[in-house]
VEXDREN-2710 file (C-alpha; in Angstrom, 1 decimal):
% VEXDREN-2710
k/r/px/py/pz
1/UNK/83.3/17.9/64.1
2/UNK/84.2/17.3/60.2
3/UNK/80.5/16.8/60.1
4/UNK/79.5/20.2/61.4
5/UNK/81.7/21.7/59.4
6/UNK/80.6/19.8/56.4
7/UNK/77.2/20.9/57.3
8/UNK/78.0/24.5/57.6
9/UNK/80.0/24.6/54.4
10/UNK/76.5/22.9/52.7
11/UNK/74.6/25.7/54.2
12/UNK/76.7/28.7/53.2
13/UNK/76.6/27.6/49.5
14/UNK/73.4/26.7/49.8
15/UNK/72.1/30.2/50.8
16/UNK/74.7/31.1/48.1
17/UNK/73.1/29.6/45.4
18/UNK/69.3/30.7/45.9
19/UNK/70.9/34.4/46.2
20/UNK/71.9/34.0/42.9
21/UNK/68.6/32.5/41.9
22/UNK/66.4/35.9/43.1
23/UNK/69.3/38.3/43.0
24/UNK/69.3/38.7/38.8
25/UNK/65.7/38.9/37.4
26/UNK/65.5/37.8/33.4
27/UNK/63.0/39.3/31.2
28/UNK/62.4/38.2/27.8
29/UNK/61.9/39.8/24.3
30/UNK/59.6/38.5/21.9
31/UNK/61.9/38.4/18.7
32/UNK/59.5/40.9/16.8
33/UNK/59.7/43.4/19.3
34/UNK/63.4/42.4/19.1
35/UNK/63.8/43.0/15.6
36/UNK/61.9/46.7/15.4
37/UNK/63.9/47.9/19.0
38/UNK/66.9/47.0/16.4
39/UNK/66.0/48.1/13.2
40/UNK/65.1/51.4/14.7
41/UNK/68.5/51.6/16.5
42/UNK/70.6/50.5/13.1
43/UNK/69.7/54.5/11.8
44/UNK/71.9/55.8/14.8
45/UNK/74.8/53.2/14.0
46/UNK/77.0/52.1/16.6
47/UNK/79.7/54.1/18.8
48/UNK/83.5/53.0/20.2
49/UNK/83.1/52.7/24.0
50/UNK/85.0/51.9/26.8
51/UNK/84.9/50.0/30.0
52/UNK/86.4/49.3/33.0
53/UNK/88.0/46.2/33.8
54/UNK/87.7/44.5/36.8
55/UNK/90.3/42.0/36.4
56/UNK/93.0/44.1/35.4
57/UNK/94.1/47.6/35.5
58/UNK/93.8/48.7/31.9
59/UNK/90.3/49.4/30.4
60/UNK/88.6/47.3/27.5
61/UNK/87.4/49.4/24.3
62/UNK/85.2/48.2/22.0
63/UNK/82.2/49.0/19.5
64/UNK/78.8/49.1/21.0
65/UNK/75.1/49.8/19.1
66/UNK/73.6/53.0/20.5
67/UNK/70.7/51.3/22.1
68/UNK/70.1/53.8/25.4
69/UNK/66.9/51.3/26.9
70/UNK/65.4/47.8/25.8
71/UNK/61.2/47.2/25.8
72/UNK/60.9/43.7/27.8
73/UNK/58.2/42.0/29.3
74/UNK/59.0/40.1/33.4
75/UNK/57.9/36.8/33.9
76/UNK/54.4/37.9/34.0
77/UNK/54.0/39.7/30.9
78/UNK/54.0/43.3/32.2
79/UNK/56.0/45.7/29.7
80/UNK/59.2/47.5/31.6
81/UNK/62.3/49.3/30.4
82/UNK/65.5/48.4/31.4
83/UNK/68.4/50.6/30.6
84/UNK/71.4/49.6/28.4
85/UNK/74.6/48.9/30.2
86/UNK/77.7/46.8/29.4
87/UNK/76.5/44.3/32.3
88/UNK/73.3/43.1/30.5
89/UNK/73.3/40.3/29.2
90/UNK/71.6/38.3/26.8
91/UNK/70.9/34.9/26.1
92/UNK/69.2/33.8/22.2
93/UNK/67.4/30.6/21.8
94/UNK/67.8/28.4/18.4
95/UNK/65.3/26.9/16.9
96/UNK/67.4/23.5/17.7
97/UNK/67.0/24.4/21.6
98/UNK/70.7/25.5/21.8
99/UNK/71.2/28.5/24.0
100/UNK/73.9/31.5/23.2
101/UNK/75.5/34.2/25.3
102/UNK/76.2/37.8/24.2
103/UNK/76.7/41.0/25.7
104/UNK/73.7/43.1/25.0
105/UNK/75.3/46.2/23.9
106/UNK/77.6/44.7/21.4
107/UNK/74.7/43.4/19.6
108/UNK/73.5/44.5/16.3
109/UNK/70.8/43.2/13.0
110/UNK/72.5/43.1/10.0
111/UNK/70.8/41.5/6.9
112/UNK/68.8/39.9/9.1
113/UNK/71.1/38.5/11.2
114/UNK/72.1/38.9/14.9
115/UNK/75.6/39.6/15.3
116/UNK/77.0/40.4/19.0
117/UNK/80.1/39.8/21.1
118/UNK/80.6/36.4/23.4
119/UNK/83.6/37.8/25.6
120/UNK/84.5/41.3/27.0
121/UNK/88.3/40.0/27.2
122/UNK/88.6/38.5/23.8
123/UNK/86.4/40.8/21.3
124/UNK/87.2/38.2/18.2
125/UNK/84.8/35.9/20.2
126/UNK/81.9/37.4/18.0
127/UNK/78.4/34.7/17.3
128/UNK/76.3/34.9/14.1
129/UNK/72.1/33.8/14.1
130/UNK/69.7/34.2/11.6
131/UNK/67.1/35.8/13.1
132/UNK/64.5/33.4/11.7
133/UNK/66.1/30.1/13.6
134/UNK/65.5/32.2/16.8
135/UNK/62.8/31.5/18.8
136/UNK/63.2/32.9/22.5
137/UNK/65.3/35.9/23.4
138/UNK/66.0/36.5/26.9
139/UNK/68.4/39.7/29.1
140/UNK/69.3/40.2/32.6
141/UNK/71.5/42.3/34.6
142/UNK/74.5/39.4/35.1
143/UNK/75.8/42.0/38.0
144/UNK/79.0/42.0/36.9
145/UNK/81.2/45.2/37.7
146/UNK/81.3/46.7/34.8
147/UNK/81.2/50.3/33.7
148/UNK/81.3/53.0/30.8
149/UNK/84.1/55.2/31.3
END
C-alpha cells in the first residue's frame, strides 16, 4: 500500500513537472536587437505603475520603462511579438556563464548598462550588467498572477 501511494505521489509530480516544462515557452533576444528595442524606448522614459499582489491584499507600485511589445525570435528563429506585461520575465546571460533574473518591465539601458528589478516584493533588489559582458538574453511568460491595475 505505502508503495502505491509512493507511486502515485511520483506520478502526480511527474506530470507536474513536464507541465511546467511545455506550459511557459522562452524566446530569446539577440543583445543587438536588445539594445535598439531599448534605446528606442529610453525617448519615452519610464512611468510609475501598479500591480496587484497576489500574496497580499495591498498592491505593489513601482517604476516601469514604457516598452508596450518586445521583437523575439522562438526556438526556431521565427520573429514574433510578445506583449509587455509585469509577468514576463527575463533571464541575462554573462559572459562568465552566470545567469540573472529580472522582471522585464522594470528594465532599462542606461550608459550602456542594463539595470532592472530582481523582486516585485522588495524593489531595492535592483541588478547592474554591462551590456558588453552579455552574451544571451532570454524572456518568458513566468505565469505568475500578476496585473496592471
Amino acid at each position: 500500500m505505502k508503495n502505491r501511494r509512493s507511486l502515485v505521489l511520483f506520478r502526480l509530480v511527474f506530470v507536474f513537472m513536464v507541465g511546467l516544462m511545455f506550459s511557459c515557452k522562452t524566446y530569446t533576444i539577440p543583445v543587438d536587437s536588445f539594445r535598439e528595442q531599448m534605446i528606442s524606448a529610453a525617448s519615452d522614459g519610464v512611468k510609475e505603475v501598479e500591480i496587484n499582489n497576489p500574496l497580499f491584499f495591498n498592491n505593489i507600485q513601482y517604476v516601469s520603462n514604457n516598452i508596450k511589445q518586445i521583437l523575439v525570435l522562438d526556438k526556431n528563429g521565427i520573429e514574433a511579438v510578445l506583449e509587455n506585461s509585469p509577468s514576463i520575465e527575463m533571464r541575462v546571460t554573462h559572459n562568465n556563464g552566470k545567469r540573472y533574473h529580472f522582471y522585464f518591465d522594470t528594465v532599462i539601458l542606461e550608459n550602456n548598462v542594463l539595470k532592472g528589478g530582481r523582486s516585485r516584493f522588495v524593489q531595492r533588489l535592483t541588478r547592474e550588467i554591462p551590456m558588453d559582458s552579455i552574451v544571451k538574453i532570454e524572456v518568458q511568460d513566468g505565469g505568475k498572477k500578476f496585473n496592471y491595475q
